[in-house]
C-alpha positions as CSV (number, residue, x, y, z in Angstrom):
1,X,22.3,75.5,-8.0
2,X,24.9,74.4,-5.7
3,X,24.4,70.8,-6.4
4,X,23.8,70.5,-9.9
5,X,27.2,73.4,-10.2
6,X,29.4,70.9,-7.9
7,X,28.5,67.6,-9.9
8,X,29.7,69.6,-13.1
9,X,32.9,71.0,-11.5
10,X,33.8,67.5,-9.7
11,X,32.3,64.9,-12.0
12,X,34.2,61.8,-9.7
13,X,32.8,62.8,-6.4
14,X,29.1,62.9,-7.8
15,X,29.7,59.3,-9.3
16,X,30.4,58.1,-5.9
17,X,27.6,59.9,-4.4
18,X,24.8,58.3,-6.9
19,X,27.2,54.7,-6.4
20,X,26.4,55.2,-2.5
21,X,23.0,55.8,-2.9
22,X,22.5,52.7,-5.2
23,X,24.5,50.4,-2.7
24,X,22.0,52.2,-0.2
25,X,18.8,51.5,-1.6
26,X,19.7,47.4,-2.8
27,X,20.9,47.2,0.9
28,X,17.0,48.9,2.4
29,X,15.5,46.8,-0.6
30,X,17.0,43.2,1.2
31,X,16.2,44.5,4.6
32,X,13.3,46.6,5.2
33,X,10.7,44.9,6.9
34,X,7.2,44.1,4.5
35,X,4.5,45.1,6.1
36,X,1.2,46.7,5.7
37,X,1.6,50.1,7.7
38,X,5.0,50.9,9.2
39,X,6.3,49.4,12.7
40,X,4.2,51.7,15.4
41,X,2.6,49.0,16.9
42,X,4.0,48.7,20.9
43,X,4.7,45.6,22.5
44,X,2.1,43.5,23.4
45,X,1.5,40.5,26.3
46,X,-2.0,38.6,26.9
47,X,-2.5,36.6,29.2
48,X,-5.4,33.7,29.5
49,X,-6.3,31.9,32.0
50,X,-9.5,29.3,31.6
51,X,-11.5,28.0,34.4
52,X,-14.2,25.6,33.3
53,X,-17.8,25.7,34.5
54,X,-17.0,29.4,36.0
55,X,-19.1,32.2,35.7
56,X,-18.1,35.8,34.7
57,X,-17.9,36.8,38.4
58,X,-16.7,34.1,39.6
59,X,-13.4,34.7,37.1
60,X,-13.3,38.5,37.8
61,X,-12.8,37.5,41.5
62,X,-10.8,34.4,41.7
63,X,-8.3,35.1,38.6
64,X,-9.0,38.4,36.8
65,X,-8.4,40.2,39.7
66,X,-5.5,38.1,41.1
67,X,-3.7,38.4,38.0
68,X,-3.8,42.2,37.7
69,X,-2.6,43.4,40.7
70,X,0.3,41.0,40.6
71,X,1.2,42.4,37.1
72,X,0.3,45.7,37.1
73,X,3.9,46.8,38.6
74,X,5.9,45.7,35.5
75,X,7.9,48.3,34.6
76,X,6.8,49.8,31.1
77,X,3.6,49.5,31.2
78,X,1.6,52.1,29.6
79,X,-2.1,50.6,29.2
80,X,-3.4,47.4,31.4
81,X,-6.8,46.0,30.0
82,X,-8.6,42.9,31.4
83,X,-12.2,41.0,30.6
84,X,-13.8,38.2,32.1
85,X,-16.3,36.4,30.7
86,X,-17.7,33.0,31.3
87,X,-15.0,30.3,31.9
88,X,-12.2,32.8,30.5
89,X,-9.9,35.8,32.1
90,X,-7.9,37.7,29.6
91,X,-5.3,40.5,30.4
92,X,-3.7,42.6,27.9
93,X,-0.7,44.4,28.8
94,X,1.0,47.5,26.5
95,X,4.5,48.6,26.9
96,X,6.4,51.0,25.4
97,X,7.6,51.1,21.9
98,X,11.2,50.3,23.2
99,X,10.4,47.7,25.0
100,X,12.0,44.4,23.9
101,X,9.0,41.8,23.7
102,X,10.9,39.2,24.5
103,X,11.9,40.7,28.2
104,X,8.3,42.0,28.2
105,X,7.1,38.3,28.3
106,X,10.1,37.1,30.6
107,X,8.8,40.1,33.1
108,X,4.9,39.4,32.8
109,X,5.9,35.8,33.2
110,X,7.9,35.9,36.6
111,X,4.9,38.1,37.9
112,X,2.0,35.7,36.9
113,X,4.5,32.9,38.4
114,X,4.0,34.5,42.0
115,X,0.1,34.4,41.6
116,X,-0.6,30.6,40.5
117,X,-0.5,29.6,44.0
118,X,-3.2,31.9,44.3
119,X,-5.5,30.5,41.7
120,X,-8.3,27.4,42.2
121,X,-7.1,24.0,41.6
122,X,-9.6,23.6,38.9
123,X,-8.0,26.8,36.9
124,X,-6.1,25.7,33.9
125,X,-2.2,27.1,34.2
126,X,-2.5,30.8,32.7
127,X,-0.6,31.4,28.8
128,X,1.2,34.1,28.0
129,X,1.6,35.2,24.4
130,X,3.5,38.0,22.9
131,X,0.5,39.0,21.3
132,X,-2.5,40.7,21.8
133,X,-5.3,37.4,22.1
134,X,-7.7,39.2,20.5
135,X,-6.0,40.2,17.1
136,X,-7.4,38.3,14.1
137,X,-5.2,35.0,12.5
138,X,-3.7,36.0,9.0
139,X,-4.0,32.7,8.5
140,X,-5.9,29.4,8.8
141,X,-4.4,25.6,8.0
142,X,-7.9,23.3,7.9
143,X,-7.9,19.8,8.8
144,X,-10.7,17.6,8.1
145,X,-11.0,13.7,7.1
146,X,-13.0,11.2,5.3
147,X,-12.9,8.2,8.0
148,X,-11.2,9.9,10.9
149,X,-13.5,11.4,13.7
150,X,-12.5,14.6,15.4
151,X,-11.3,13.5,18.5
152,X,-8.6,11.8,16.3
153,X,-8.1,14.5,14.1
154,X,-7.2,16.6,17.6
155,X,-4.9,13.7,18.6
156,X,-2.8,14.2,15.2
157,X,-2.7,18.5,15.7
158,X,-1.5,17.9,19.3
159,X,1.0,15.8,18.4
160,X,2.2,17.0,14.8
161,X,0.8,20.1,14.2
162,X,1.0,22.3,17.3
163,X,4.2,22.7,18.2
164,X,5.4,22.4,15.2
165,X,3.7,25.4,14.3
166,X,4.2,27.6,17.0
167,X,7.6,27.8,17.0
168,X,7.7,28.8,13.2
169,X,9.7,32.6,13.4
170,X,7.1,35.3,14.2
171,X,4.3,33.4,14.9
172,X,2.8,34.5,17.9
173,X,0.5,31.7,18.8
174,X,-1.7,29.2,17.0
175,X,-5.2,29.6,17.5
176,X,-7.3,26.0,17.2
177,X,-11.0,25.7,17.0
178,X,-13.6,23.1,16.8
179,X,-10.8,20.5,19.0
180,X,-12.5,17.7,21.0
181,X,-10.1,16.1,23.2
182,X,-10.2,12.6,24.6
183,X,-12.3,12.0,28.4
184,X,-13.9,10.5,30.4
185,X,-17.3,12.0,30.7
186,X,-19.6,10.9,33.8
187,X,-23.3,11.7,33.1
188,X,-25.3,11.2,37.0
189,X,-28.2,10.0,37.7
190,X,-29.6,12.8,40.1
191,X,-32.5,10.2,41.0
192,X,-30.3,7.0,41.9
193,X,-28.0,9.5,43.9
194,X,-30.5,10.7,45.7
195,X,-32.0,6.7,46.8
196,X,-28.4,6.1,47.9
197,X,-28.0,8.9,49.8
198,X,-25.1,10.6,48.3
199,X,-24.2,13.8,46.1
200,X,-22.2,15.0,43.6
201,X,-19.6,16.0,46.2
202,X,-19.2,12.6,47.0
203,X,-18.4,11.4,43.6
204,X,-15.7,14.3,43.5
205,X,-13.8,13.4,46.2
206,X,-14.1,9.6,45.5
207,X,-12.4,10.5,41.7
208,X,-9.6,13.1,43.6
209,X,-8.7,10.4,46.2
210,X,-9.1,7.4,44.1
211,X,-7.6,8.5,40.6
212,X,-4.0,9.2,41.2
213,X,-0.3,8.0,41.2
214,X,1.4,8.6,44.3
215,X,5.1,7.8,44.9
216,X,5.3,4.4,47.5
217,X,9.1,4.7,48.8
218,X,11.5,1.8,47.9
219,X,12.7,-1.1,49.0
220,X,16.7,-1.4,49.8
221,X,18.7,-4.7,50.9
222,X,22.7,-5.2,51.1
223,X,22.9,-5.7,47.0
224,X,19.7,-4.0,45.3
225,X,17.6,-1.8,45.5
226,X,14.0,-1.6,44.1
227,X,11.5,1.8,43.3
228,X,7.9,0.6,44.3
229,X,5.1,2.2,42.7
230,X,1.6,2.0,43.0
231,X,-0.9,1.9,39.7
232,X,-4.2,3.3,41.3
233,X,-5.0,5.1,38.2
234,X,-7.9,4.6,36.1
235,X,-8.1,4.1,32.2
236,X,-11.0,2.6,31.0
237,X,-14.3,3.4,31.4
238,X,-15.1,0.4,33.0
239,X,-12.3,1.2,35.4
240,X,-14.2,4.3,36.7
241,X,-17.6,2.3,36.6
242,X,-16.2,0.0,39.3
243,X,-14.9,2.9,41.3
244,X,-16.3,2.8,45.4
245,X,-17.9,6.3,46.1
246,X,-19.5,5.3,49.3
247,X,-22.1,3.4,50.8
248,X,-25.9,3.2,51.1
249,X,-28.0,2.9,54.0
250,X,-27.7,-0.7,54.2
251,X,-24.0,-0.7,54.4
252,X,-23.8,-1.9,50.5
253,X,-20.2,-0.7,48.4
254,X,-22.2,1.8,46.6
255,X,-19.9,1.7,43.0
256,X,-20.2,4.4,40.8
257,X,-21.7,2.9,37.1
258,X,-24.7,2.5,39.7
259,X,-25.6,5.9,39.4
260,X,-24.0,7.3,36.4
261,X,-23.5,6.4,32.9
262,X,-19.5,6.5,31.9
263,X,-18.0,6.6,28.6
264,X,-15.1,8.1,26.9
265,X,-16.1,10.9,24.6
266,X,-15.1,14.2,23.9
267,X,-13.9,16.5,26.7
268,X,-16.5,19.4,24.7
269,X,-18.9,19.2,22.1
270,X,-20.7,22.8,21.9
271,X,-17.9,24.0,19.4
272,X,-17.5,23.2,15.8
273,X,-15.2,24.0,12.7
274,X,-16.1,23.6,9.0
275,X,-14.6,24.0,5.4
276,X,-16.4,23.4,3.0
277,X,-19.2,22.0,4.5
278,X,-16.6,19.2,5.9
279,X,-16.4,18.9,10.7
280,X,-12.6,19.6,11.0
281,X,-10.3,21.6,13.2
282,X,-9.0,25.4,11.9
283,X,-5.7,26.1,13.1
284,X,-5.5,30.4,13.2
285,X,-1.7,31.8,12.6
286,X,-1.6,34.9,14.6
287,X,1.5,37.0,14.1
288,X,3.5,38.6,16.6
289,X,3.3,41.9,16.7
290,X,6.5,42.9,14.5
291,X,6.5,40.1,12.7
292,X,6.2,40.0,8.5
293,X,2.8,38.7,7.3
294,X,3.8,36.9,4.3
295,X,7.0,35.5,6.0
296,X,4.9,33.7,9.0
297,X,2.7,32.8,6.2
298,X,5.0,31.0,4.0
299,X,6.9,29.8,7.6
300,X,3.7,27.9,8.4
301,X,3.4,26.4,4.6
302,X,7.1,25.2,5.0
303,X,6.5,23.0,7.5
304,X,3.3,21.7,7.0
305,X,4.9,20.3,3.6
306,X,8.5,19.0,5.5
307,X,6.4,17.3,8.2
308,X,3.7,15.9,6.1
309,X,5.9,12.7,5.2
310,X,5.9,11.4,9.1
311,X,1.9,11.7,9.6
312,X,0.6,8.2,9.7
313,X,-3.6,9.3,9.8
314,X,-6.0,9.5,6.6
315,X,-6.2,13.6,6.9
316,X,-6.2,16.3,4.7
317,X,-4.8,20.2,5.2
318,X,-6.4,22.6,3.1
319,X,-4.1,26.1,3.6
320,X,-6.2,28.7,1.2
321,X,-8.8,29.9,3.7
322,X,-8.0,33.5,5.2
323,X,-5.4,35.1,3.4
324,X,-7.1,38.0,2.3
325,X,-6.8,39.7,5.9
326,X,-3.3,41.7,6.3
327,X,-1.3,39.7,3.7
328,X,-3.4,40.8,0.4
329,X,-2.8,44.5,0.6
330,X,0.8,43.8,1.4
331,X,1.0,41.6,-2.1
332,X,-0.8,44.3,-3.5
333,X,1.5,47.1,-2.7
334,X,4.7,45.1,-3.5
335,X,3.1,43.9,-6.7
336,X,2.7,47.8,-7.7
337,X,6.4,48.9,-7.3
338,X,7.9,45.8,-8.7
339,X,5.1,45.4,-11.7
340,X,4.6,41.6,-11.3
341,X,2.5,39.4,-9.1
342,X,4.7,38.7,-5.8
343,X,5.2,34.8,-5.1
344,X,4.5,33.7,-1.7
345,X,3.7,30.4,-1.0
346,X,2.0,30.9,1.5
347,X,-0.7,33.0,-0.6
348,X,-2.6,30.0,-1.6
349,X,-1.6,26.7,-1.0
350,X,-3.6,22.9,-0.9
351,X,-1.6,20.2,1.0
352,X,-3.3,16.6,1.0
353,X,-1.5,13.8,2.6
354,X,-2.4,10.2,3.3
355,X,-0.3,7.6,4.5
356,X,2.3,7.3,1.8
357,X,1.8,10.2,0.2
358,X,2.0,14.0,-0.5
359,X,0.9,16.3,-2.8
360,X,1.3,20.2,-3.0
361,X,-1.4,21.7,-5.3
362,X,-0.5,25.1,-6.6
């Protein structure tokens, strides 16, 4: 054969051959990619929008359908999907294989921009993520606590955890679930609304007028000059209990702890997250689109351990739960050609902190 007759005949020009497809293969073996199937998926943008207290028509008119025709002219796009359901709009937008994802999220980002104006008041701002918003998390971090509640235990993600976490390399967003933020929650009395003669309406606009910083001007003489502002916000609840909302029939300041009961509780309690048997929060890692698995993994692991020594709340992580999704078969597979178990720390991995303190269990 011609091959086998030439590396006979020239015996240095085969040597460099094999030498150039050694240097070859060490160099594909450092930078391939790891993934589970090879890199076919397309580019991907979601976007969310939540609108509280809204039905599923109500959001296919007054966002879903705002949203779409303002992005549906991005250039690229092969396959626009959308879904409304109760108090959520989702829109999932797939470009083309060659389409850079970051200028895919710049573009679907400048579009939704135009349509904000557009939305109600009471919509929360709509987020855009390189990912599709459905896809499952490779990976959860659990937090839970012995004396904290979970409001608190929200407080500490929000402040420590979050962002931290999102802008790890490759991680697409982080998913939380079974939060309970901080509010002030107003229960009504329908009955002693009703003997003063007002409605809920009136309570809304008392809070929108009443419970808001506005700028006041300054005040300027030949050598100073002063910023005035005026404090009109509330704080506490017994702040909002004293609130004016109107009057009754008698002319009496009608305030509004008359006919409601306010406390500060959680924003929204019909949610909640458990490991092992233990009310916490589950922070999902989902993966952008081209990203490694086990390198967002061990990413997220990394700096849950370098910023678990400025946490200053009783809390523990617990980083073992859901690995079994699209990093196992990848361990799998690389634990096949190389013959040996694959170290990743982000396989399974136990982080524990308390004021003071950290330990990494292995």
């Amino acid at each position: 054969m011609w091959l086998s007759d030439t590396s006979v005949q020239r015996p240095v020009f085969a040597a460099v051959i094999s030498l150039l497809l050694i240097i070859l293969g060490l160099l594909a073996l450092e930078r391939l990619p790891v993934r589970e199937y090879p890199d076919v998926n397309p580019t991907v943008v979601s976007v969310d929008t939540f609108y509280r207290g809204a039905s599923a028509e109500v959001v296919e008119r007054q966002i879903t359908q705002i949203l779409e025709d303002e992005v549906a002219g991005i250039a690229g796009v092969q396959k626009l999907t959308s879904s409304s359901q109760d108090e959520r709009a989702t829109i999932t937008l797939e470009f083309a294989l060659d389409r850079d994802p970051d200028g895919a999220a710049n573009d679907v980002r400048e579009r939704v921009s135009r349509a904000i104006s557009k939305l109600p008041d009471e919509a929360d701002p709509p987020q855009i993520t390189k990912q599709d918003s459905n896809m499952d998390s490779t990976m959860y971090v659990n937090v839970s606590s012995s004396s904290r509640s979970i409001m608190e235990i929200t407080d500490f993600v929000r402040r420590y955890l979050e962002d931290k976490l999102s802008v790890v390399d490759g991680v697409a967003m982080v998913r939380m679930t079974g939060t309970r933020q901080y509010a002030m929650r107003i229960w009504l009395d329908r009955e002693a609304l009703a003997a003063r003669r007002l409605t809920v309406q009136d309570v809304e606009a008392a809070l929108r007028n009443e419970n808001v910083e506005i700028p006041s001007g300054r005040i300027e003489s030949q050598q100073r000059e002063f910023t005035l502002r005026t404090d009109t916000g509330m704080k506490t609840a017994a702040d909002f209990a004293s609130l004016v909302i109107g009057r009754s029939q008698d002319n009496r300041v009608v305030r509004l702890g008359e006919v409601a009961e306010v406390r500060l509780d959680a924003e929204d309690d019909r949610y909640v997250s458990r490991s092992d048997g233990v009310p916490g929060i589950s922070l999902g890692i989902v993966p952008q689109s081209k990203a490694n698995v086990l390198a967002v993994n061990q990413g997220v692991i990394d700096e849950v351990v370098y910023y678990g020594d400025m946490t200053y709340y009783d809390v523990r992580l617990d980083g073992s739960a859901g690995f079994d999704g699209q990093a196992r078969p990848v361990r799998i597979a690389m634990r096949n050609v190389f013959g040996r178990e694959v170290q990743d720390v982000g396989t399974r991995a136990n982080v524990s902190w308390s004021p003071g303190s950290l330990v990494l269990f292995r």
